[in-house]
C-alpha positions as CSV (number, residue, x, y, z in Angstrom):
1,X,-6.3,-51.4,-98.5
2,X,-4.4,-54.2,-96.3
3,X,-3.0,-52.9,-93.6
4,X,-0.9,-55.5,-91.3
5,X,-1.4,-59.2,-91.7
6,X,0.2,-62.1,-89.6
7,X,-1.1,-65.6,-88.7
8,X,-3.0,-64.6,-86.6
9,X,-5.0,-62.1,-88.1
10,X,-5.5,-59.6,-91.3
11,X,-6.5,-56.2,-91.0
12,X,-7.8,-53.8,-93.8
13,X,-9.7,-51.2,-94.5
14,X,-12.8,-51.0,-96.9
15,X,-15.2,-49.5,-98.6
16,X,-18.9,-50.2,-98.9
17,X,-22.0,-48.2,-101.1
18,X,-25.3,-48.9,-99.4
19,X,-28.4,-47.4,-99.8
20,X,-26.3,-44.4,-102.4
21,X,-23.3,-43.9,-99.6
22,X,-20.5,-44.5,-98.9
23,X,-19.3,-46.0,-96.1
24,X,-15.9,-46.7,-95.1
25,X,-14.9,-50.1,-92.7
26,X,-12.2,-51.4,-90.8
27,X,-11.7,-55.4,-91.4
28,X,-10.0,-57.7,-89.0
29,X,-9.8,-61.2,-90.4
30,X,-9.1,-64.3,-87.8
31,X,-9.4,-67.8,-87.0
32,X,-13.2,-66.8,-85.8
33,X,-16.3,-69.1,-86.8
34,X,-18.5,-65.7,-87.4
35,X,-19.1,-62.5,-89.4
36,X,-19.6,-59.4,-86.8
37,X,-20.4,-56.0,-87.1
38,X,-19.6,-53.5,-84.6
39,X,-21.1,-49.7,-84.9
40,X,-18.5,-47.6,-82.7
41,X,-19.7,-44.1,-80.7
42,X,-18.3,-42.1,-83.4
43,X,-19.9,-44.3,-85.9
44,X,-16.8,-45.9,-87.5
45,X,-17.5,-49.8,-89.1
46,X,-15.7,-52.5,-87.9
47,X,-16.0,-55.8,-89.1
48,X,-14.6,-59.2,-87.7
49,X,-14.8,-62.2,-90.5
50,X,-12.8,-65.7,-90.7
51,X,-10.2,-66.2,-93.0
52,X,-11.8,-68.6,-94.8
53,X,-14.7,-66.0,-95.7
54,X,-14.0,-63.6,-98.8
55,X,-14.3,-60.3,-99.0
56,X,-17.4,-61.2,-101.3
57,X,-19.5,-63.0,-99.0
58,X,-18.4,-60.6,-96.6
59,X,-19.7,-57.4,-98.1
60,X,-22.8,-59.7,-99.0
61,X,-23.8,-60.0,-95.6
62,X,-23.5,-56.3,-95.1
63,X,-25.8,-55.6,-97.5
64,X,-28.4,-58.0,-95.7
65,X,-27.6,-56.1,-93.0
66,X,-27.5,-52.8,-94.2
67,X,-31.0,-51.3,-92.7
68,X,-29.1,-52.0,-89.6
69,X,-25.8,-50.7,-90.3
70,X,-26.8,-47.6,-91.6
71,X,-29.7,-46.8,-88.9
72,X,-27.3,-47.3,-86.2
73,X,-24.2,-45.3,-88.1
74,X,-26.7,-42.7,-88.3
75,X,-27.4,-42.7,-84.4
76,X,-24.2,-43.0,-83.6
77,X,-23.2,-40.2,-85.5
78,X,-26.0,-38.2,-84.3
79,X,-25.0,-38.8,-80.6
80,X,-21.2,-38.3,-81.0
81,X,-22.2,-34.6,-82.9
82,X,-24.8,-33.4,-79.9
83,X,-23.2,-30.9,-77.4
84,X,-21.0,-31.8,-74.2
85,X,-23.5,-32.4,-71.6
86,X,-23.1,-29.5,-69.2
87,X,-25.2,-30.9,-66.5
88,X,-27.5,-27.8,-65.9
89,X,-30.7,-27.1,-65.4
90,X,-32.8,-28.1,-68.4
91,X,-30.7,-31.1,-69.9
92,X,-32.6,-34.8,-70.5
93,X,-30.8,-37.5,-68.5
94,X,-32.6,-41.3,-68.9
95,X,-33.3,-43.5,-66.5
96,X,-35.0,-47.5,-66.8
97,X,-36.5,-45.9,-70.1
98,X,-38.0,-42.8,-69.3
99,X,-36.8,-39.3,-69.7
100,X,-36.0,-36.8,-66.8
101,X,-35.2,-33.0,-66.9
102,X,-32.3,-32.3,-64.3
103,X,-32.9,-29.7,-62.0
104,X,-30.2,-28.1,-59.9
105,X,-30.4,-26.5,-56.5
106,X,-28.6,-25.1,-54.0
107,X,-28.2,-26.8,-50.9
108,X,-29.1,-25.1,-47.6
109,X,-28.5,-25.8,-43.6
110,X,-27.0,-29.1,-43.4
111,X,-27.5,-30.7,-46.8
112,X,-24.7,-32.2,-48.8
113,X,-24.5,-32.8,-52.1
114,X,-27.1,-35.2,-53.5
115,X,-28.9,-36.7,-56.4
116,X,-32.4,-37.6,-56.6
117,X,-35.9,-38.6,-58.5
118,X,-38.7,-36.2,-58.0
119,X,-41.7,-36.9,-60.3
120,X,-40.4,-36.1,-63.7
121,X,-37.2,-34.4,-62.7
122,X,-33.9,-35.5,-61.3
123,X,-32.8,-33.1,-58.9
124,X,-29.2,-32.1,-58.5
125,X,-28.7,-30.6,-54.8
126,X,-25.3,-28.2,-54.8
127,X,-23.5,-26.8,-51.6
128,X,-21.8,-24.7,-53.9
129,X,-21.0,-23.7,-57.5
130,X,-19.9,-27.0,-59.0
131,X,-17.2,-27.3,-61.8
132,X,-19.0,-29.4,-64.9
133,X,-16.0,-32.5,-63.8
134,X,-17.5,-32.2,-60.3
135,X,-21.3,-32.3,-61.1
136,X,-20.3,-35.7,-63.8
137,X,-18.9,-37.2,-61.0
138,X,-21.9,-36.8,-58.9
139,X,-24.3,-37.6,-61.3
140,X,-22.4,-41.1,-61.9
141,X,-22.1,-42.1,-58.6
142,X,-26.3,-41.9,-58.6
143,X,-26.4,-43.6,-61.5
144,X,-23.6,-46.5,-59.8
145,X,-26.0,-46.1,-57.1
146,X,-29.1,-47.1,-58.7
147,X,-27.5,-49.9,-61.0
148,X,-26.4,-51.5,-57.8
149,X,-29.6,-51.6,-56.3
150,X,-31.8,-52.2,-59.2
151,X,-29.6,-54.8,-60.7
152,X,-29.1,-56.7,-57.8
153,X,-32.6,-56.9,-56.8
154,X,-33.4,-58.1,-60.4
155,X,-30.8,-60.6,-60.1
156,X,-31.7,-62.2,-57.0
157,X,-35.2,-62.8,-58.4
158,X,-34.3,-64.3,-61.5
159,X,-31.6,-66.3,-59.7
160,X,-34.3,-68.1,-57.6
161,X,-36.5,-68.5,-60.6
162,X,-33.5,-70.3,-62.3
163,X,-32.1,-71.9,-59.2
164,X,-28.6,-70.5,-59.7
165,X,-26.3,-68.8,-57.4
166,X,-23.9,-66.2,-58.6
167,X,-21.3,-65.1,-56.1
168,X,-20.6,-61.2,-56.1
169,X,-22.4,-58.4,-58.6
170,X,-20.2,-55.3,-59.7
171,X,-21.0,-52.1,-61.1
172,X,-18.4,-51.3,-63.8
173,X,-17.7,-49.2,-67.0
174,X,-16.4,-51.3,-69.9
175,X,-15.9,-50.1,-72.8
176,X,-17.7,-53.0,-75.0
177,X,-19.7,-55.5,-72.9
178,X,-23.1,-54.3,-71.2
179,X,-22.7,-57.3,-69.3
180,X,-20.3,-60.6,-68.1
181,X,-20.0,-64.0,-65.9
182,X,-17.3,-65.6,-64.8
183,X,-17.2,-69.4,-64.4
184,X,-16.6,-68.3,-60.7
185,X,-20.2,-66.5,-60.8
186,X,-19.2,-63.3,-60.2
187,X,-21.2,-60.8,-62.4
188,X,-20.3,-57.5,-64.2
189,X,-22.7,-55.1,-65.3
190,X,-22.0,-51.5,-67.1
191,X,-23.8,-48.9,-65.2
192,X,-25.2,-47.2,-68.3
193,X,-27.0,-50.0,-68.5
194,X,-30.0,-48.7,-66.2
195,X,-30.8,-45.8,-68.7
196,X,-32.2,-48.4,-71.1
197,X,-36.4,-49.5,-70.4
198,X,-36.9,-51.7,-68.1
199,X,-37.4,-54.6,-69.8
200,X,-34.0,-54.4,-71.4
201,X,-32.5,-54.5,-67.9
202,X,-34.2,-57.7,-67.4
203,X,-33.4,-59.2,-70.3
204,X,-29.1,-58.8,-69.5
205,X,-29.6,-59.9,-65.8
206,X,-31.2,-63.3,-67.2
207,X,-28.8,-63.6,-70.1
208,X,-25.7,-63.5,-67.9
209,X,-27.5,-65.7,-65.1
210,X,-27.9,-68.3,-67.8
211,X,-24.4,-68.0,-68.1
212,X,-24.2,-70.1,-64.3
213,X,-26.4,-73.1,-66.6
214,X,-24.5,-72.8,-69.9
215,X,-21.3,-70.8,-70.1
216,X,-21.6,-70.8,-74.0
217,X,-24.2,-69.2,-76.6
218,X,-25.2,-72.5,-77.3
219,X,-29.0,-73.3,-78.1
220,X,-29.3,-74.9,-75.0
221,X,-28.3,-71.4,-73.2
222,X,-31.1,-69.5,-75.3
223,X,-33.4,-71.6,-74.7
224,X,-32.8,-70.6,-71.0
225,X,-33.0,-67.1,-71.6
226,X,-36.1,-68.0,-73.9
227,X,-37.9,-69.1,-70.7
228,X,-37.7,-66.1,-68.8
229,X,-37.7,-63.3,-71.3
230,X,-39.3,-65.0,-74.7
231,X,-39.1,-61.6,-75.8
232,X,-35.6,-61.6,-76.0
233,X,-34.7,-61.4,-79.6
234,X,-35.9,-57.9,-79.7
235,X,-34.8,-56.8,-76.8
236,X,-31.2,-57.9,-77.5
237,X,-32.0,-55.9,-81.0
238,X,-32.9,-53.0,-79.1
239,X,-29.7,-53.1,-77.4
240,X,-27.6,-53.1,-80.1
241,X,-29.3,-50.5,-82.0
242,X,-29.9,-47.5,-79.6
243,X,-26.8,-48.9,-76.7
244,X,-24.5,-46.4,-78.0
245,X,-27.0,-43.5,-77.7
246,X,-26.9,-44.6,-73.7
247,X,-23.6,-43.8,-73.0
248,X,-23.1,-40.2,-74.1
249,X,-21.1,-39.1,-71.2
């Protein structure tokens, strides 16, 4: 079912049987090179294709694709369904890949609200009955906290391994990249990002660093990353398929 089309692009939506269901995707057609699939948090499909690709070709490649597609729908789904985090006593939070039940206390004598690792617990110290906005807020700033430190210090080791220099590194929330570099070298990471194992972590500080030899996704550039994480085709798979389950709040 088209529903706007200009010169610059064609948008429709669609609908796909795999594996005996039915799923339902949004199609933007453009002056791209590429076909992409995107999985969204609430599980919706959208595709990006070129113009000169036909719906054909592009519903075959979705079918190569389809243990992907419907594994991660499935996730995404699954995530988007589970209960509002509350942050109380009890709940999971991740953190570089390993799982943590949150424990809250109340402060006492001079304490102040606070956010910590304690063994297998992250521990949420309270100066007073929090509202659920209040406690989010807190818990993020740790999280900021961490992905700041963490990410920095993995940056300036890979940067000396790669003899680059980037200029500033920001925490930030964006709602599609986990990661970006400017030509300028600044780079931009998504704070969520520090949930995922470890080795994922290093994997997007050395792709955007390879961004300051080869601002492209040319051969050349994975080649760079190749060097440093030859791993990285499965970690970038990894990424893509469990990402969205990272940021459920």
């Amino acid at each position: 079912m088209p529903l706007k089309t200009s010169n610059k692009y064609r948008l429709s939506e669609r609908q796909i049987q795999l594996n005996g269901t039915a799923y339902p995707y949004k199609l933007t057609q453009s002056s791209r090179k590429s076909i992409v699939i995107q999985v969204k948090p609430d599980g919706s499909v959208h595709v990006r294709a070129p113009f000169r690709v036909s719906v054909t070709e592009i519903e075959r490649f979705l079918h190569i694709k389809k243990d992907w597609l419907t594994k991660t729908v499935s996730q995404a789904l699954a995530a988007h369904s589970a209960p509002p985090v509350q942050f109380e006593n009890g709940e999971r939070f991740r953190y570089l890949g390993n799982e943590y039940i949150l424990e809250c206390q109340e402060a006492t004598g001079r304490k102040e609200n606070s956010v910590g690792i304690s063994e297998d617990r992250i521990v949420m110290t309270l100066t007073q009955e929090m509202a659920i906005t209040k406690r989010q807020d807190l818990m993020e700033q740790w999280y900021r906290q961490q992905a700041q430190r963490v990410l920095t210090a993995k940056a300036d080791i890979f940067a000396g391994i790669l003899k680059v220099k980037y200029v500033n590194l920001r925490i930030n929330n964006p709602k599609t990249r986990w990661g970006s570099c400017s030509s300028q070298g600044n780079l931009n990471f998504n704070w969520h990002i520090v949930m995922a194992p470890e080795a994922v972590v290093d994997y997007l500080v050395i792709h955007e660093l390879c961004h300051l030899l080869h601002m492209n996704h040319s051969e050349l550039f994975w080649k760079s990353v190749e060097g440093l994480c030859p791993d990285y085709k499965n970690l970038r798979k990894w990424l893509k398929t469990h990402g969205s389950g990272l940021k459920s709040w």
